[in-house]
C-alpha positions in Angstrom: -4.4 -21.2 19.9 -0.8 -20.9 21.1 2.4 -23.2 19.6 4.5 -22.7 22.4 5.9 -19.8 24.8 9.6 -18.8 24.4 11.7 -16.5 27.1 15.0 -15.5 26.9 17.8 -16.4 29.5 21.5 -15.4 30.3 22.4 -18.3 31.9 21.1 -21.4 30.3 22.5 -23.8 33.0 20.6 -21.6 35.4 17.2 -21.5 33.7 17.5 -25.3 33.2 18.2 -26.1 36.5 14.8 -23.6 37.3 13.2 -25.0 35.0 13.9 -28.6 35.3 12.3 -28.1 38.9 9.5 -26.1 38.4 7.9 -27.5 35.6 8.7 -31.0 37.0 5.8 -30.4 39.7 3.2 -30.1 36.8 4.7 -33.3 35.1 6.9 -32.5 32.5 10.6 -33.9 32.5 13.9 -32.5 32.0 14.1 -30.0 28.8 15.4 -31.2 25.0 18.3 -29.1 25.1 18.9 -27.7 21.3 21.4 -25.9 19.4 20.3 -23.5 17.1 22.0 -23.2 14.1 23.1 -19.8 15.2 25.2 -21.6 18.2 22.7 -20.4 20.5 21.6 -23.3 23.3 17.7 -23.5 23.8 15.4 -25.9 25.7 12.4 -27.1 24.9 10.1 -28.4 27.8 6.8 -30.8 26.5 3.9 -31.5 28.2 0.1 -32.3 27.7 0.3 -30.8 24.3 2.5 -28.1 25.4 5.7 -26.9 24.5 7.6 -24.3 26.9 11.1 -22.8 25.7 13.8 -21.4 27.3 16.7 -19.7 24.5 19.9 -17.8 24.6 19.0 -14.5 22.6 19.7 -15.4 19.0 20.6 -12.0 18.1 23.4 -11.8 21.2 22.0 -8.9 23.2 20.9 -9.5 26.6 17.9 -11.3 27.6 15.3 -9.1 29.2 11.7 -9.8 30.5 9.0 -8.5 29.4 7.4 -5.3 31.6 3.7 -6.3 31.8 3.9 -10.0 31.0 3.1 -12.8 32.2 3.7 -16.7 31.6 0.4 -18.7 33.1 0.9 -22.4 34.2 -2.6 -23.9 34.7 -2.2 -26.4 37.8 -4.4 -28.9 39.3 -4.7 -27.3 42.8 -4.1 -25.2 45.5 -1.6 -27.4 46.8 -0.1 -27.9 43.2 0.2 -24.0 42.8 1.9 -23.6 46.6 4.4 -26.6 45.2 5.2 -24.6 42.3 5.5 -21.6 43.7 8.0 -23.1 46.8 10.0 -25.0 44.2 10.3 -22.2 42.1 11.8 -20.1 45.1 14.0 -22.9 46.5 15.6 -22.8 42.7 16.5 -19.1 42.6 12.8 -17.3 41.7 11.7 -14.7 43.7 8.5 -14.5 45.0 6.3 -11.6 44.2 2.9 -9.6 44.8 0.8 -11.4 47.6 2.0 -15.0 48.7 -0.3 -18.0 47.0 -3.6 -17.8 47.6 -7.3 -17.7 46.8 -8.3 -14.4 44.7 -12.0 -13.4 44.1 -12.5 -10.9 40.9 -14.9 -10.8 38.4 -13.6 -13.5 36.8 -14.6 -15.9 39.5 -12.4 -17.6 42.4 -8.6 -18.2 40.9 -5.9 -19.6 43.2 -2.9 -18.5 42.1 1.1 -17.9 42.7 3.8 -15.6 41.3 7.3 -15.6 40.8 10.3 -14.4 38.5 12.4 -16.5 37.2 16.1 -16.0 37.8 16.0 -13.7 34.6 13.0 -12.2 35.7 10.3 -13.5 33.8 7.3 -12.9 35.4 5.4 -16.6 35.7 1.9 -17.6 37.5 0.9 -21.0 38.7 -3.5 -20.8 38.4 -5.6 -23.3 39.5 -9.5 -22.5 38.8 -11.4 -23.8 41.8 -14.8 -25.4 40.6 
């Protein structure tokens, strides 16, 4: 259903270097960094049919996160999400709500992990247990 997910950044160097460590534990490489043809720098992560992108705001205003959303990154397993969610921490995220862990709802059993990105972006690793 989805193309890809974009979020904005103020500092692109920043958000690749996040990036570039974070979605390297679920096995995508370093971003195709892009110019727009507005002169705005972008990156473009691809993986498994995915595409993740990181983009200076094209119209020049600040980037801002959204309040109430949230990027999901399906993961393998509970160590994968853990990996995630340390990587993403020892790159300048912030951990937040409860620390990694199994979550029983009426959805079923998720294990999952949250962060902000250095932007604030609200992202969380989910692995289904089957």
């Amino acid at each position: 259903m989805l193309s890809h997910v974009m979020v904005g950044t103020n500092d692109i160097e920043k958000s690749k270097r996040f990036y570039d460590a974070v979605l390297g534990v679920l096995g995508a490489g370093e971003a195709v960094r892009n110019i727009a043809a507005s002169g705005h720098a972008r990156l473009f992560y691809r993986h498994d049919g995915s595409t993740f992108c990181v983009s200076e705001p094209i119209d020049g205003g600040a980037a801002t996160h959204a309040n109430g959303g949230t990027i999901g990154f399906k993961c393998s397993s509970p160590e994968q999400v853990q990996q995630f969610h340390d990587v993403a921490v020892a790159h300048g995220g912030t951990s937040i709500e409860n620390p990694p862990g199994l979550r029983e709802g009426a959805s079923g059993s998720l294990y999952l992990g949250y962060v902000r990105d250095p932007d604030g972006n609200k992202l969380c690793a989910l692995y289904r247990p089957k």
